[in-house]
N, C-alpha and C positions, 0 to 999 in steps of 0.2 A: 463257536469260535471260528475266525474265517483265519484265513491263510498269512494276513499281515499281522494280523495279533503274536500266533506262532514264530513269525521273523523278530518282532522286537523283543519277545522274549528269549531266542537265540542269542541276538544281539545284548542282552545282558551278560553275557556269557561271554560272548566274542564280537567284539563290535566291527560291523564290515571295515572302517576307515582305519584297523589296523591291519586290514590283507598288504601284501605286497603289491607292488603295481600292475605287477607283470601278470597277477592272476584275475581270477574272473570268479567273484562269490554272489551270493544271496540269491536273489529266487533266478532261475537260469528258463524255466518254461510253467508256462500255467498263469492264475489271474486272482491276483492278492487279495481279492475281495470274494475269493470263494470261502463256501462253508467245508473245513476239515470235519471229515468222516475220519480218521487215522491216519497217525503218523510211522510211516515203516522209516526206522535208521537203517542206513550201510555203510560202507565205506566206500563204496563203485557204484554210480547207478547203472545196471547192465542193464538187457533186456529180460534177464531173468530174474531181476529183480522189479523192472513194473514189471509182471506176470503176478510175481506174486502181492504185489499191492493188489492188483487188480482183483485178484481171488480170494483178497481178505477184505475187497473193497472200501481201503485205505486211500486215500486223493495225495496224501503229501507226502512225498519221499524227500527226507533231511540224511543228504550223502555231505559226506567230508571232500573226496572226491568232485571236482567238477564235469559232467560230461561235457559241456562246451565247455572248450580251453580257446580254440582258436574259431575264430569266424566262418560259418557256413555261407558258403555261394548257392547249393544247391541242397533240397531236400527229399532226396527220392529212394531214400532206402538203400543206396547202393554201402554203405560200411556201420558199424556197428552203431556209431554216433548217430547217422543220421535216423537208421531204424527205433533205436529209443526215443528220441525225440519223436516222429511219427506217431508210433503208439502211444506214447506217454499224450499228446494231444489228442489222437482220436476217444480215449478213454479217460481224458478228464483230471491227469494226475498232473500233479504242480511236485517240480522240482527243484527242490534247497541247496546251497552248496556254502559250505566255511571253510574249508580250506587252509590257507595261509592264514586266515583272522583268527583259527583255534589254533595254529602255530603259535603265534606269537603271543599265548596270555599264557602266564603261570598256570593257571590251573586246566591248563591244554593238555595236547597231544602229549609232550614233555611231559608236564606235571603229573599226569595218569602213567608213563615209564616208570618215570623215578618211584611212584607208591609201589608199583609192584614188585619192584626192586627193593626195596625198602630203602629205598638213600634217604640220607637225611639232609634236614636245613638244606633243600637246592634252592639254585637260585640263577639268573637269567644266564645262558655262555654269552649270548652276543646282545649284550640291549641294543633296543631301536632306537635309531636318535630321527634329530627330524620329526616327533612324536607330541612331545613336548610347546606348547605355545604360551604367548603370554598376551594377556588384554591388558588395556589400557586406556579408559574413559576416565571423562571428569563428571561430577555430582555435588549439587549442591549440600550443603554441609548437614542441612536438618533432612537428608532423606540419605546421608549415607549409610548409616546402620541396617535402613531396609533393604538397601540395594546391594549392600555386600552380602549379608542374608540369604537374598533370591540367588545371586550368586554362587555361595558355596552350596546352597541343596541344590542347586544343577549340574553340581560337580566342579567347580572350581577350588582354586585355592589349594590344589592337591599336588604335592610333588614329594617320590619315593615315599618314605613311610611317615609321612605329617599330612595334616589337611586345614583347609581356616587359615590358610599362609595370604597374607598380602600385605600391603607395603601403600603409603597414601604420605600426599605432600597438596598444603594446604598452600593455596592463592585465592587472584580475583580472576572473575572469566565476564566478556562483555558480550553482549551481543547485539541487533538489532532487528526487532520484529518484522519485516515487508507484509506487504500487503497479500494477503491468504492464509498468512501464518494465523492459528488461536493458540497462544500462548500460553503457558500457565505459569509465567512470571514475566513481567515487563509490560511494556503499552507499546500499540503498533507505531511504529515510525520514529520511538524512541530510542537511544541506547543505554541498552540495560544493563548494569554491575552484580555482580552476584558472588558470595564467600562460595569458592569450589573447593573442592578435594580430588586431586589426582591418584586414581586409585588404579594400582597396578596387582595382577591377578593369576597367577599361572594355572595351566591346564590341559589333560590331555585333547589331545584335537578330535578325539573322538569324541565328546561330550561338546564342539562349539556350537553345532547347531541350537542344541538347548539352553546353551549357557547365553546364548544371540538373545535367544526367547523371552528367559528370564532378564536380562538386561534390559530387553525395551519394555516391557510388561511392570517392571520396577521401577524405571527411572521415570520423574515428574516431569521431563521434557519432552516436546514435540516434536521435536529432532537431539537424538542423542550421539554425541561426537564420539569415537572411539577409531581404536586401531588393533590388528592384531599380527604380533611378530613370533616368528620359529626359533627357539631357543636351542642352543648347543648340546643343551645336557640332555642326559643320556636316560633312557625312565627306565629302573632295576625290578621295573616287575612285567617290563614288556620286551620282548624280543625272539631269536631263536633257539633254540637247547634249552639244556640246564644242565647242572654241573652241581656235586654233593658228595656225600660219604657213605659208605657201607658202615652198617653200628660194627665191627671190627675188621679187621683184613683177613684176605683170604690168597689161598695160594689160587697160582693161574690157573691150570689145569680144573682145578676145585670149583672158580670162580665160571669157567665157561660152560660145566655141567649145572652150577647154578641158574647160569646165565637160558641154557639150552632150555631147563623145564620152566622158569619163570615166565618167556616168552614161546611158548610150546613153539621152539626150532629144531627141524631135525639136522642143522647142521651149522656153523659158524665160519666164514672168510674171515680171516685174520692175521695182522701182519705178525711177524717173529716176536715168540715169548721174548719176556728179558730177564725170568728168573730172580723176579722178586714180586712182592706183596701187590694185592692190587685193594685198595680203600677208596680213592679219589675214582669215581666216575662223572662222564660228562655224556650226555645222550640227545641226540637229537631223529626223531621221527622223521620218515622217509630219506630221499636222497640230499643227504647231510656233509658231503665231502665238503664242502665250502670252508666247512667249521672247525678243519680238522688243527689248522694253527690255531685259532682261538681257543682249542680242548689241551694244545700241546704247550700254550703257553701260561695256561692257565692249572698246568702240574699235573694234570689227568692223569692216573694211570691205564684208565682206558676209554676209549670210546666210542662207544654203541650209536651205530647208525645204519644205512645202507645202502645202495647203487655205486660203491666205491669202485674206481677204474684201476686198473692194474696200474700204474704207476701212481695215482694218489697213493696208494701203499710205501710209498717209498718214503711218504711224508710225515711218517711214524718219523726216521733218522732215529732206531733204539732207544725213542723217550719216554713212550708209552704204547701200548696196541690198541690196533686200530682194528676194531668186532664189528664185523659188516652181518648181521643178521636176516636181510633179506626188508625188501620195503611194505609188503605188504603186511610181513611178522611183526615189523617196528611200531605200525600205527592200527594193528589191531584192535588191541584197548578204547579206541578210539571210538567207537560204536557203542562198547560200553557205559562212558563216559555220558557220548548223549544222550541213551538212553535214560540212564542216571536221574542226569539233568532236567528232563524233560517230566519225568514222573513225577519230580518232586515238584515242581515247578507246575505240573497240571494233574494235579492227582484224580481219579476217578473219569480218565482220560485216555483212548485207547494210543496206547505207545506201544510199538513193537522190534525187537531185535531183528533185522533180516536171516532169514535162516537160507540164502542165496552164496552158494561161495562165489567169491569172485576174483581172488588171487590165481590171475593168469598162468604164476607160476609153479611148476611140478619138480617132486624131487624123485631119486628113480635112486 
């Protein structure tokens, strides 16, 4: 199994084209066509995390975390960044990073919270918009069946919880062969008439490349007319957080000693009790203050995140508390998850937990 293989089966999971823009995923160093000896997950790649790739003689390191975030001028070692990269090339390891793209899918960073929490029925705080696109080609009439077909098993025709959704409007479409075209209806220098179907097709934009594929690979034309536009709506199974129920309520107090062992934290920032029940939770991994109106309008009685600033806190306004758990405690689980993932997904396949701490930060 070489290294690109192991990306697109990540990308099952969490496809790059829903990261954020601002981030920076998928392989960050290394050469996609190497052969994987082992995969070490973490959630930081430090330097003491290749060390210990290296000593398990492991080549692929799949971090949640990106170590390049921002643009290197220079590579000499002089800060932690540059050092891992250095080793991590001199000794052959390729490094993965998901990041924002395992934010943002349901059965993410979030959705790994929420189970240990036991919330139920969650579901997205902030859906992605901008996510969502729609195709739109013509076909003629006796080859539409096939080409919608190819379509929906490349994933199309998909929006919130339906699939096989599309929509067609029947006319005439003309054309005229020039000279280089081979055709496979009409005669060169004539103009041709043909019964079309104007077939309209929604789909997340992470599946357009393939869904391109399938479309030319089906269609009987030698040039196939299409367009594709970004739709408004909002996709409920893609975004940041999630938001759900505790199976009863619990008092506060009760709830952040729950809260302390589920997410082994030795300690919890949080804004002022309100001395009432807490059921409705909303959660979002790492530094989640963005989200804190989305959790507050959306009834939360609490919500779990981290890197909150002394005045976000103020952004409670007594309607729910605000449980800053720390970033690194938030998205622990997270290592879990891929490792999860990755076993089942390549069984009899050396996958390994990092056993590198890398939470920078200490509690005294």
């Amino acid at each position: 199994m070489i290294v690109q293989e192991v990306a697109d089966i990540l990308e099952e999971l969490a496809p790059l084209a829903n990261a954020e823009d601002f981030d920076n995923v998928g392989l960050l160093v290394g050469d996609p066509k190497a052969q994987v000896t082992g995969i070490l997950v973490t959630l930081d790649t430090l330097e003491n995390v290749v060390e210990e790739a290296i000593a398990k003689k492991y080549n692929l390191i799949v971090s949640f975390h990106p170590i390049l975030f921002k643009g290197l001028k220079k590579i000499t070692g002089k800060n932690y960044v540059e050092r891992v990269v250095v080793k991590a090339i001199q000794h052959g390891i390729n490094i993965y990073s998901m990041h924002t793209a395992l934010d943002n899918v349901a059965q993410g960073v979030n959705g790994r919270i929420c189970e240990v929490l036991g919330i139920l029925d969650p579901r997205i705080l902030i859906p992605k918009t901008d996510s969502l696109q729609k195709l739109t080609t013509y076909v003629p009439k006796a080859a539409l069946e096939k080409v919608k077909r190819a379509l929906f098993e490349a994933g199309g025709g998909s929006i919130g919880n339906y699939s096989h959704c599309s929509f067609t409007l029947e006319g005439t479409g003309s054309f005229r062969p020039e000279s280089g075209a081979q055709p496979t209806m009409g005669k060169l220098g004539e103009t041709h008439f043909e019964e079309e179907i104007q077939v309209h097709m929604t789909f997340p934009r992470s599946v357009k490349n393939q869904l391109l594929k399938a479309l030319f690979k089906s269609h009987p034309y030698e040039e196939v007319a299409y367009e594709i536009t970004t739709l408004d709506n909002e996709q409920q199974h893609l975004g940041m957080g999630m938001i759900g129920s505790l199976t009863a309520p619990m008092e506060e107090l009760a709830f952040f000693e729950y809260l302390k062992k589920c997410m082994q934290v030795p300690c919890i920032r949080h804004s002022g009790l309100l001395n009432k029940p807490i059921q409705k939770v909303a959660v979002l991994g790492g530094s989640g203050a963005f989200a804190i109106s989305a959790a507050k309008a959306q009834g939360a009685d609490v919500f779990i995140t981290a890197d909150v600033k002394y005045h976000q806190f103020f952004e409670a306004e007594n309607k729910m508390i605000i449980a800053d758990i720390g970033h690194y405690e938030s998205e622990q689980y997270t290592k879990n998850l891929l490792v999860d993932y990755l076993t089942k997904k390549i069984p009899n396949f050396a996958v390994a937990l990092s056993e590198s701490i890398t939470n920078p930060i200490k509690y005294y």
